[in-house]
N, C-alpha and C positions, 0 to 999 in steps of 0.2 A: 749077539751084539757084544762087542769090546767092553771091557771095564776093568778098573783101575781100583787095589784096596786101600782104602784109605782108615787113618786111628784116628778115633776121634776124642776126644777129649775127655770120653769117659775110658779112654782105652780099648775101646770096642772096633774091631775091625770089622768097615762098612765096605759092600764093593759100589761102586760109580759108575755110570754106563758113562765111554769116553765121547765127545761132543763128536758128531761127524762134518764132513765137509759142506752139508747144505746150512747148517747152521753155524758155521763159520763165515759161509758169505753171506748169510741173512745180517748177522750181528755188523760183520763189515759196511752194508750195504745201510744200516741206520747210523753206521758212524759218518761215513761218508755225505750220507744226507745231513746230517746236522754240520757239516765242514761246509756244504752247500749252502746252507741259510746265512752260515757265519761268512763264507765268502760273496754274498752280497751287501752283508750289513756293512763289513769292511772296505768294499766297493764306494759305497753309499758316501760313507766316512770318509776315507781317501780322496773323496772326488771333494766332498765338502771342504777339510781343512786344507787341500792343496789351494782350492779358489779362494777361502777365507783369510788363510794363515800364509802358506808357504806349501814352496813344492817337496823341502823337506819332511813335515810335517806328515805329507801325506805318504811317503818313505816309510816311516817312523809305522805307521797302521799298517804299512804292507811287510817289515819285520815283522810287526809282534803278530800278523796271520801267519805268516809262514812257520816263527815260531809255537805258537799253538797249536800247527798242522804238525811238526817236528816230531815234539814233544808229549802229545796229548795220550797214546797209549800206553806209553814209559810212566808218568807223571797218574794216568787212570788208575793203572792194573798194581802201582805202588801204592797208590791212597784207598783205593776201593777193592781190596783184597781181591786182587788178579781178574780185574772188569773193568772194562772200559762202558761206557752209558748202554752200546748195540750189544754185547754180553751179557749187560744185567736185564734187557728185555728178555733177550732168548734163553735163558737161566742155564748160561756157560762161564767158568772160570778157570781161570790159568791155576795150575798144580803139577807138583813136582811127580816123577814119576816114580820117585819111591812112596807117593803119596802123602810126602808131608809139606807146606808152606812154602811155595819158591822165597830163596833168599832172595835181596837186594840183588848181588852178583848175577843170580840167574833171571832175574825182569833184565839188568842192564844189557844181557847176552843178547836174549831173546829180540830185546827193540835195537840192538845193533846189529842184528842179520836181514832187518824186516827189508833193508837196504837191496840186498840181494833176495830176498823172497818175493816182492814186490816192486822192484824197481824197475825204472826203462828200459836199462841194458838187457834186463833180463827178462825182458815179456812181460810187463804189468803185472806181475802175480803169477807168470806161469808157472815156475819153477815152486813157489808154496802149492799149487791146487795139486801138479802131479805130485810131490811130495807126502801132501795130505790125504790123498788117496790110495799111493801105496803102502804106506808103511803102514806097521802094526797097528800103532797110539794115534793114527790121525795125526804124525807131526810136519810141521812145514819146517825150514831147514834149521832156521833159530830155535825151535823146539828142542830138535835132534841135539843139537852142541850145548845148550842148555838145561837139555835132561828136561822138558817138563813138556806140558800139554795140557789138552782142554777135556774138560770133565762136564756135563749136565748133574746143575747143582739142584734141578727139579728133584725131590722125594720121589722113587718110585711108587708111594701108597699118600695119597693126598690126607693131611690130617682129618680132613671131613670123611672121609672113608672111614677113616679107624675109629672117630666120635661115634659115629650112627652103624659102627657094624653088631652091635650090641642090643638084645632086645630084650632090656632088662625089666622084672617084674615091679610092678609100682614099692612095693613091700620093702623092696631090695633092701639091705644093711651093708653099708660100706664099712669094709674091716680095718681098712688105713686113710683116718680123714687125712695122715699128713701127707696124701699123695698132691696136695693141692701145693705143696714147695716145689711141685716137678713144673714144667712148660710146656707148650705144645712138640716143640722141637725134641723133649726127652722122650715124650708120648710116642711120635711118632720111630724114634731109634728104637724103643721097647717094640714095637708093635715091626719093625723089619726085623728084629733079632730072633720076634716066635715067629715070623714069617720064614726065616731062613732055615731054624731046625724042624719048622713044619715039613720046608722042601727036603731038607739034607740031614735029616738025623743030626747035625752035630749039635751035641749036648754042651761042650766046650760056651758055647758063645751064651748060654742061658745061665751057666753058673756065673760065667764075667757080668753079665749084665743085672742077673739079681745082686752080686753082690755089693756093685756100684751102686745099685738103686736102694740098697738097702743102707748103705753108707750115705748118701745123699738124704734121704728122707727119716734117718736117724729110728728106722724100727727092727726090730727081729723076726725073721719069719717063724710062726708059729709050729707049737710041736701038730705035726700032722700033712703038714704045707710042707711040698720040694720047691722045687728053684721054681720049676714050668709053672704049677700053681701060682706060686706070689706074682709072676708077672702078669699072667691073664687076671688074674684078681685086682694089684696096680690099676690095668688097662680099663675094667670095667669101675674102681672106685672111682678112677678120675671123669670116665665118664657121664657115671649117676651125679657126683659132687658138682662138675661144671653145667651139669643140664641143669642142676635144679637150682642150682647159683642166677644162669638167665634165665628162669621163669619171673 
């Protein structure tokens, strides 16, 4: 599977499986359904203040749809950090391919080519599906001259996973209560970081990460504890501390 590495905010370099073509037309496929509901409310509307008001009127509601239709993915994937409504069902988002934050400049690229990606002249979308299919990143043509693409912002390891992979002794003594300033979301970056040197020996990515986590939660790793230790230790305090917190 394709993927894309992304820094995250801890400085930790995460890789991202890149979104494929079936989930590009599903997410398509709920936007365009919700432009359906909206293009009969506006219908509805339309028919109403032409007969009430005026026939401009009813003008005036078939702008502001077709502006909405225009607009609505430039306008989404700008306010809702690169997701339009059908994206954030299917947990896909626009990202640059150096893997950091599309600019302004490159959302504007990208919904200035969907013209030709999608458009009439050019076969309803032909030219984005063959596009997305052959190239490396899954990009359709505004992608490509924009430099960015579509990533699956799912977690490969669900944090319920990581909660209950532990089958800890009632007794247990949690050695870092301050693990509880960390979030499920750091939980689960700790828990793909000893997943990755599990697969790939790289030791590199457990010193980056204890040492953020040790800077974040403000403790010292103890004389006897290496890097590996403190974070499998982390992973199990947070999990005794949060289970016994919901009981």
């Amino acid at each position: 599977m394709d993927s894309i590495r992304i820094s995250t905010a801890q400085n930790i370099d995460i890789d991202y499986e890149i979104a494929g073509l079936g989930e590009r037309i599903a997410a398509r496929c709920i936007d365009l359904a919700g432009f359906a509901l909206i293009a009969v409310v506006a219908l509805v509307v339309m028919g109403a203040v032409s007969i009430g008001i005026s026939g401009g009127a009813g003008m005036v509601v078939l702008f502001v749809f077709i502006a909405i239709f225009a607009f609505y993915d430039l306008i989404c994937e700008i306010t809702m950090d690169g997701q339009t409504f059908g994206k954030k069902v299917f947990k896909i988002k626009v990202i640059s391919i150096d893997g950091t934050q599309p600019t302004f400049g490159q959302y504007i690229f990208r919904w200035l080519f969907r013209m030709i990606d999608f458009g009439f002249p050019f076969g309803w979308g032909v030219v984005a599906l063959v596009s997305v299919a052959i190239t490396k990143n899954h990009q359709r043509l505004g992608d490509i001259l924009a430099k960015t693409t579509l990533i699956k912002t799912k977690p490969r390891t669900e944090f319920t996973n990581v909660a209950f992979s532990f089958k800890l002794p009632e007794e247990y003594e949690p050695k870092f209560k301050e693990v509880l300033h960390l979030n499920d979301r750091d939980i689960e970056l700790i828990h793909e970081v000893l997943t990755g040197y599990y697969q790939t020996g790289n030791a590199d990515l457990i010193y980056a990460m204890a040492a953020k986590t040790k800077e974040h939660i403000l403790v010292a790793i103890p004389d006897g504890m290496n890097e590996l230790q403190f974070l499998e230790t982390v992973l199990k305090d947070y999990n005794y501390l949060t289970a016994s917190m919901s009981v």
